[in-house]
C-alpha positions as CSV (number, residue, x, y, z in Angstrom):
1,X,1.5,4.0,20.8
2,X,-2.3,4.2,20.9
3,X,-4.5,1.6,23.0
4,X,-5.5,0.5,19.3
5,X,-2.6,-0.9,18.2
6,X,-2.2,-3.1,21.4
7,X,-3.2,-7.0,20.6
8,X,-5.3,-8.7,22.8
9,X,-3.6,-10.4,25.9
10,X,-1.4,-7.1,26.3
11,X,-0.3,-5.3,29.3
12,X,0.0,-1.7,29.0
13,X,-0.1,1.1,30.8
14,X,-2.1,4.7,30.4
15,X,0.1,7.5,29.9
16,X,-1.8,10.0,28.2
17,X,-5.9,10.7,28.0
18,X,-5.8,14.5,27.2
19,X,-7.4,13.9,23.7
20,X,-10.0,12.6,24.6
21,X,-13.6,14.5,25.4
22,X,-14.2,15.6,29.1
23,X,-17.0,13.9,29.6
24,X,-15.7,9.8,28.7
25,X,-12.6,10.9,30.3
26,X,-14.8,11.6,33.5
27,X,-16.2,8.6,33.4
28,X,-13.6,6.5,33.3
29,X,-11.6,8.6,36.4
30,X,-14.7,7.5,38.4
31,X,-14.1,3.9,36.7
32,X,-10.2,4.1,38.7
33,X,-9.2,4.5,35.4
34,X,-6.4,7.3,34.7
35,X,-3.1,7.9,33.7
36,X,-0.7,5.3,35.0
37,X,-4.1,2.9,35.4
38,X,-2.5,-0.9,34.3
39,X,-4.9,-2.5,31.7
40,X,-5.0,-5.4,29.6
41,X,-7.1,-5.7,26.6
42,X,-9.4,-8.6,26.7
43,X,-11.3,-8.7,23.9
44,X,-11.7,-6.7,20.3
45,X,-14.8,-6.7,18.7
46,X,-14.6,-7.4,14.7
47,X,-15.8,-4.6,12.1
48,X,-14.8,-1.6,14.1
49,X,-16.7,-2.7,17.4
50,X,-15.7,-1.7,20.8
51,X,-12.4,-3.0,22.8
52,X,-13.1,-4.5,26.3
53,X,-10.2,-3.8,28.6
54,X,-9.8,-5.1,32.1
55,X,-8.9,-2.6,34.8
56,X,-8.6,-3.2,38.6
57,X,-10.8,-6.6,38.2
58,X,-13.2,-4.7,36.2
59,X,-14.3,-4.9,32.5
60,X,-14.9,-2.2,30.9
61,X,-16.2,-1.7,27.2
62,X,-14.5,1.4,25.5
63,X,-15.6,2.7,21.8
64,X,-12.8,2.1,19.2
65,X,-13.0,5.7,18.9
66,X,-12.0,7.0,22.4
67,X,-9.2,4.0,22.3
68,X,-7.7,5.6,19.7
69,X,-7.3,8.6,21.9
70,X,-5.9,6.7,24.4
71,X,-2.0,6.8,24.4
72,X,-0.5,4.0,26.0
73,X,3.3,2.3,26.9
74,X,4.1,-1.6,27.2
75,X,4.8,-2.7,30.4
């Protein structure tokens, strides 16, 4: 399933980033944020707006589209 579909609350886990471009994927390795990262999404921004997910303590704000590259299992 993609980080997307996930409602807010959730606990998931990243399995898969390879979709997404090099350079966001970058960032958010130095972010501690990878395949296998735990994250919970804490809040989703109306009219296609960006998805804030919390990571290690940190929250992060991620563009709807790079979430939707984001393949993700419940935990």
């Amino acid at each position: 399933m993609l980080l997307t579909e996930i409602h807010k609350g959730e606990r998931v886990r990243i399995t898969n980033t390879d979709q997404m471009n090099e350079l966001v994927q970058r960032r958010l390795l130095d972010l501690g944020i990878m395949q296998g990262s735990v994250i919970m999404i804490k809040r989703i921004l109306p009219l296609g707006g960006p998805i804030a997910i919390e990571a290690k303590g940190q929250l992060i704000g991620i563009r709807r589209r790079e979430a939707k590259m984001i393949r993700v299992e419940s935990i």
